[in-house]
N, C-alpha and C positions, 0 to 999 in steps of 0.2 A: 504493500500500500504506500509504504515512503517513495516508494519511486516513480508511484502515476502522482502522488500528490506532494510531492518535494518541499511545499508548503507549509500543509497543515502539519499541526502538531495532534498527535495522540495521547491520550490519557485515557487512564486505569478508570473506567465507569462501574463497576463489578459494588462497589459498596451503595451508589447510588439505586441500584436494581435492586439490594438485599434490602434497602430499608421501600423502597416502593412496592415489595413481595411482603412486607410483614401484613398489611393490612389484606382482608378478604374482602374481593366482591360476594354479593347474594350469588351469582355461578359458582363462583371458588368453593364457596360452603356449602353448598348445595354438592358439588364433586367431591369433598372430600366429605359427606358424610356418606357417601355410597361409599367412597374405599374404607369407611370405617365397620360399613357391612361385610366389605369382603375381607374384612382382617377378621372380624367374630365369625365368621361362617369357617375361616381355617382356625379359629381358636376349638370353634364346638367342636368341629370335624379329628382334633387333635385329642383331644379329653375323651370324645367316642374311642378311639383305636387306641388309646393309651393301655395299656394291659404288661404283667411282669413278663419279660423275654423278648418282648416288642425293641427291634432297636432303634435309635434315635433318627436316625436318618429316614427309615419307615412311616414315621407318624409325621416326617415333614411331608414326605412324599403325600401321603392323604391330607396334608394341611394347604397344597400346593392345588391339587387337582380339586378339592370345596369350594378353595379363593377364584380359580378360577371359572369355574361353573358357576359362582355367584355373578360374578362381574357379566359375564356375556350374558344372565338372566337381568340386569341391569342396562342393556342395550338397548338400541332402538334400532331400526331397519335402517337409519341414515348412519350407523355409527359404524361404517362400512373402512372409514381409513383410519380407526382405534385397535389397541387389541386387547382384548378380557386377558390375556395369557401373564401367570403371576411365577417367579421363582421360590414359590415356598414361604418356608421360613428361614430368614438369616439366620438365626440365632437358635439352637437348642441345647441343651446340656441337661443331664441327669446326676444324680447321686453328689458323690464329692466333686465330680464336674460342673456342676452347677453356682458353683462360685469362681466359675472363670465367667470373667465380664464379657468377652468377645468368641464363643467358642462355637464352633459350628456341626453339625448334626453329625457324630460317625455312627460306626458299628457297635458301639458301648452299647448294651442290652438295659433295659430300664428295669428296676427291682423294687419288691414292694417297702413301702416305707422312704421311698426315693423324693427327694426334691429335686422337680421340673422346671428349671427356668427354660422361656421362651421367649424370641421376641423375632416381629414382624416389620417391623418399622421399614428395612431397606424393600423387602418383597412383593408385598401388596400393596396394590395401585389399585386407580380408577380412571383412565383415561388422564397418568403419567401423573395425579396427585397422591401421596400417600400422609398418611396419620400414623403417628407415634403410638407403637400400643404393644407395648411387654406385658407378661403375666406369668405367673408360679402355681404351679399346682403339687399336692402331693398325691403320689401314688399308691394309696390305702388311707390308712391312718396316721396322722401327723406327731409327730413328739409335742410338749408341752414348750420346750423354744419354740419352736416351728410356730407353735400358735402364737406363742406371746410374741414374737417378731413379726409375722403377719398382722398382730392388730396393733402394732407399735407403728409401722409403717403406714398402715390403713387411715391408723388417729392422726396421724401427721399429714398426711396426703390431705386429709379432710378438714384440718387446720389453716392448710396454705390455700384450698378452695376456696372456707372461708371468708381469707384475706383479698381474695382476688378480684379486682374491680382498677376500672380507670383512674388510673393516678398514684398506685402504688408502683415501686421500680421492680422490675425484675430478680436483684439482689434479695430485697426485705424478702420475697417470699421463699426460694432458697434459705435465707437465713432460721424461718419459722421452723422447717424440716429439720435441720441439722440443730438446731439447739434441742428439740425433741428427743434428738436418736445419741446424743452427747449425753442427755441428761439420762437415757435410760442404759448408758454403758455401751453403748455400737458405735459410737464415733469413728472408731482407729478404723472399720469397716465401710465407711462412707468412700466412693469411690469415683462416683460421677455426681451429675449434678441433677437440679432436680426435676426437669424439662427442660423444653426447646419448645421453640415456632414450628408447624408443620405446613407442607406444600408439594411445589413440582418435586425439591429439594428433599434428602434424606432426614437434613438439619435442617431448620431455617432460624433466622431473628425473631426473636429475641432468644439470649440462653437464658434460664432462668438459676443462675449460677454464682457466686462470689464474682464481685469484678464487674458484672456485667449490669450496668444501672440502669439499661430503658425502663425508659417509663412506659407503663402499661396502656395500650388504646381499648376504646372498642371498636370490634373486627380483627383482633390480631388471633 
């Protein structure tokens, strides 16, 4: 381009697009509550075929082939240059593997008593928007941590809900989470942050994280 246009100057526009992607139009949110459908349709699809000896990669595959079957039942006859077609789920891990943050579906066999982390965030789409959406499950019967960390988490997540409205920054509501799971002894275990923006993007703006002070809109 510098050589047909020896002139102009170029600049880095990429942050200006990030913060013009934060806000939803009524389309956006309208697209991305359908790919919020086709993430719970591979969530249910995954808790059905979940079973002991099932290996991980298995229950992605059935998480893979629901998301998609959902989305093309979400088409319309003009939606002829989209595709329903979804890669699963990014993210599975069982047992003691389940506290790898980023770990993806192998041959490890699932066992009863097992903690299921899962997560869909890169995979499922709706016509190239996706929604944030992890989940844990146990496979039988939970331990007594299991539970109390489950509603440790849950009462925190429901805290920063709460708080959430125009005008508060991004940071404060992170901040709510973490002084929660610090004060009940999980701190040292915190490891990401507490949301993100979702979109075309896997991430988008706002993080809702240390650091990161946007101020909250409506439509983001």
């Amino acid at each position: 381009f510098t050589a047909m246009l020896p002139k102009a100057r170029f600049v880095d526009a990429s942050d200006i697009l990030r913060q013009c992607r934060m806000i939803k139009s009524a389309y956006e949110v309208d697209l991305l509550k359908k790919s919020g459908k086709v993430a719970v349709a591979a969530w249910n699809a995954s808790l059905n075929i979940a079973k002991p000896g099932i290996r991980e990669y298995e229950v992605a595959q059935a998480a893979r082939e629901a998301a998609t079957n959902t989305a093309a039942g979400l088409f319309t006859p003009e939606d002829v240059n989209h595709s329903p077609l979804t890669d699963g789920v990014q993210l599975i891990q069982s047992g003691a593997r389940s506290s790898i943050s980023h770990g993806k579906g192998s041959p490890n066999r699932l066992k009863r008593g097992d903690m299921v982390a899962m997560c869909f965030c890169m995979t499922n789409q709706f016509k190239g928007y996706r929604v944030g959406f992890s989940r844990n499950f146990v496979l039988g019967t939970p331990s007594n941590e299991m539970i109390n960390v489950y509603n440790l988490l849950y009462e925190a997540q429901q805290a920063a809900l709460a708080e959430l409205k125009p005008g508060v920054t991004a940071s404060h509501l992170d901040a709510i989470v973490r002084k929660m799971i610090h004060a009940a002894g999980y701190g040292q275990y915190i490891e990401h942050r507490l949301g993100r923006g979702v979109g075309l993007d896997i991430a988008e703006r706002p993080d809702l994280k240390e650091g990161d002070d946007t101020v909250i809109e409506a439509g983001m």
